[in-house]
C-alpha atoms as one frame of an Amber mdcrd trajectory, in Angstrom:
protein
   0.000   0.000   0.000   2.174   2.353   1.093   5.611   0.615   0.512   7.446
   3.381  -1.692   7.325   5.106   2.451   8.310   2.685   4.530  12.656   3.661
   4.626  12.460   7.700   5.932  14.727   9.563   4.373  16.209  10.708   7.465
  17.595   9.560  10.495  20.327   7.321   8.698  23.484   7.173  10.442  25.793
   5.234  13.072  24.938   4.978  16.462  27.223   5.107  19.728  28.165   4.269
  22.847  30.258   6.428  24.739  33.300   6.749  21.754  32.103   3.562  20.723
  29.927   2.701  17.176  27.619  -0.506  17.819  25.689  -0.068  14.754  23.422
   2.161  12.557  19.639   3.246  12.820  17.325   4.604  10.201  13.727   5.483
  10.242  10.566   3.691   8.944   7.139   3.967   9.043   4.417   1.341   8.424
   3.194   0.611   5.072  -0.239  -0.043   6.538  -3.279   2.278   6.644  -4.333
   1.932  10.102  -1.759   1.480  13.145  -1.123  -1.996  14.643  -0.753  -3.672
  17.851   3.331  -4.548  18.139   2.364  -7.868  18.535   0.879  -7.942  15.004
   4.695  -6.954  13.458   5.555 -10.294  12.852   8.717  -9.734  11.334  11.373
  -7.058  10.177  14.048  -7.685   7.902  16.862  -5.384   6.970  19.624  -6.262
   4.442  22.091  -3.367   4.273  24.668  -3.560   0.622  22.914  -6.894   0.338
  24.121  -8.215   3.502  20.972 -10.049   5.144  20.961  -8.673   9.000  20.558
 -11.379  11.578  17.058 -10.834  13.458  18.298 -11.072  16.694  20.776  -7.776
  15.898  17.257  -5.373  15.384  15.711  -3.230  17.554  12.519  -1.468  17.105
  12.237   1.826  18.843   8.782   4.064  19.363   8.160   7.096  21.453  11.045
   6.533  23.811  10.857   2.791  24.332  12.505  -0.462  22.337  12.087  -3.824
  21.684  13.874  -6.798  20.404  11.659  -8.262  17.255  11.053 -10.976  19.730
   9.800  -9.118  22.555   7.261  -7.684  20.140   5.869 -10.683  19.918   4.469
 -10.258  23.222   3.671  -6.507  23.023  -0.176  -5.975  23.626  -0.664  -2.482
  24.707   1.363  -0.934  23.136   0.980   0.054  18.710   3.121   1.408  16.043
   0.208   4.517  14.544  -0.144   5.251  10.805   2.566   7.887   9.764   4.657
   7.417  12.882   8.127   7.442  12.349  10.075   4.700  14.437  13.880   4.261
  14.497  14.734   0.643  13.526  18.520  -0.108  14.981  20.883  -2.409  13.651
  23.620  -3.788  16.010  27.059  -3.866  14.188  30.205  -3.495  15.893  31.753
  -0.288  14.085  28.832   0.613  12.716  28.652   1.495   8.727  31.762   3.571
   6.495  30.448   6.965   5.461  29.668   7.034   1.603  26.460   5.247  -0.477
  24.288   2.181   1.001  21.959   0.360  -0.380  19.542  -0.423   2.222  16.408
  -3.275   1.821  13.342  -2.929   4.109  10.834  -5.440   4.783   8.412  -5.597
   6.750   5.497  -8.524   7.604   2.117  -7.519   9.467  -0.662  -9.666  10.444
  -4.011  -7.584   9.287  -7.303  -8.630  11.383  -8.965  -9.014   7.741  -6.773
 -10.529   5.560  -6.456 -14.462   5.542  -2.782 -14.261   4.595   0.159 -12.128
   6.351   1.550  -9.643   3.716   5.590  -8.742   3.136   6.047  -5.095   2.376
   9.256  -4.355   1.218  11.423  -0.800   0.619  14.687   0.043  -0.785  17.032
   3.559  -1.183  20.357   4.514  -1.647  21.823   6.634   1.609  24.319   8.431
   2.753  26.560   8.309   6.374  28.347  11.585   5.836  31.887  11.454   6.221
């Protein structure tokens, strides 16, 4: 539906700790029209310069709080709105070189009406300033 969306243009970058880089973060919304329990995100995948991520190195991150995609599993108050921006994180000890990456979102959601659970998926070219 709303897949072209789903990578935000900003927010890309490396993320630290203290002096150190453990990985990079970007943005992403949900290609769905209506927001969703976190329980219902059955799945995020994230392959950065066609590297598939491992699922256990993703967080999920929404108005101050974050998950591991397996702790969503068991998230039931809490929802990821239509048009909300959350920062997906992507543990990776030095993080990502500054330059052009080709980064590959997708994203599986479990819709009340559907009888099969869609994959949404994204791509763009980004830039980690030097």
């Amino acid at each position: 539906m709303f897949d072209k969306y789903m990578i935000c243009e900003d927010g890309f970058g490396n993320v630290k700790d203290g002096d150190r880089t453990v990985g990079f973060a970007f943005q992403a919304r949900l290609p769905y029209y209506r927001g969703i329990g976190l329980s219902m995100v059955e799945d995020i995948g994230v392959i950065i310069d066609g590297e598939p991520v491992p699922r256990q190195d993703i967080r999920f991150s929404v108005r101050g709080r974050t998950w591991t995609l397996d702790e969503m599993e068991t998230e039931y108050t809490d929802r990821w709105n239509f048009a909300e921006k959350a920062t997906v994180t992507v543990l990776r000890d030095g993080g990502l070189r500054p330059g052009l990456h080709k980064l590959q979102l997708s994203e599986r959601v479990r819709v009340s009406y559907l009888p099969f659970v869609p994959t949404t998926r994204d791509a763009k070219e980004l830039e980690i300033p030097a």
